[in-house]
C-alpha angles and dihedrals in degrees: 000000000000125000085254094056080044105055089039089056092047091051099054091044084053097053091048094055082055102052096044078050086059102042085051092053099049086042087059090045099050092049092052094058084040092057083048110057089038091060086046095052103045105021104191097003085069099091134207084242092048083053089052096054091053098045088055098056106108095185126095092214088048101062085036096063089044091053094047091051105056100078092053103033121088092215161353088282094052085064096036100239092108 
C-alpha cells in the first residue's frame, strides 16, 4: 500500500471516530434530557432502577420514543423502563 492509500484509509478512519464520537455524545445527551423529564414527570416513582434502565440504552430511537412519551404515558410501564 502506498503513502497516498494510506493516508486515504487513515482518513477515513479518522472521520468515522468522529462521527461515533458524535453519535456517543448525542446518545449522553439525550439521555440526560431523558433522565430529566422523567424526574420531573414522575418525582419519587421514578426509581433508581428506572434510572438504571435508561442510563443503559444505548439507541437513539429508543430514548426518542421514551422522551416523547412522557408527556402522554401514565407511567413507567407505559414506556417500558419500569
Amino acid at each position: 500500500m502506498g503513502l497516498a492509500e494510506r493516508v486515504m484509509e487513515w482518513t477515513r478512519e479518522w472521520k468515522e471516530e468522529g462521527r461515533q464520537e458524535e453519535r456517543e455524545k448525542g446518545l449522553e445527551n439525550l439521555r440526560d434530557v431523558v433522565l430529566s423529564l422523567l424526574e420531573q414527570r414522575f418525582g419519587p416513582a421514578f426509581s433508581t432502577d428506572a434510572r438504571r434502565r435508561v442510563l443503559a440504552i444505548q439507541n437513539l430511537d429508543e430514548l426518542n420514543k421514551i422522551a416523547k412519551g412522557v408527556l402522554r404515558t401514565q407511567s413507567l410501564r407505559e414506556l417500558g423502563i419500569e
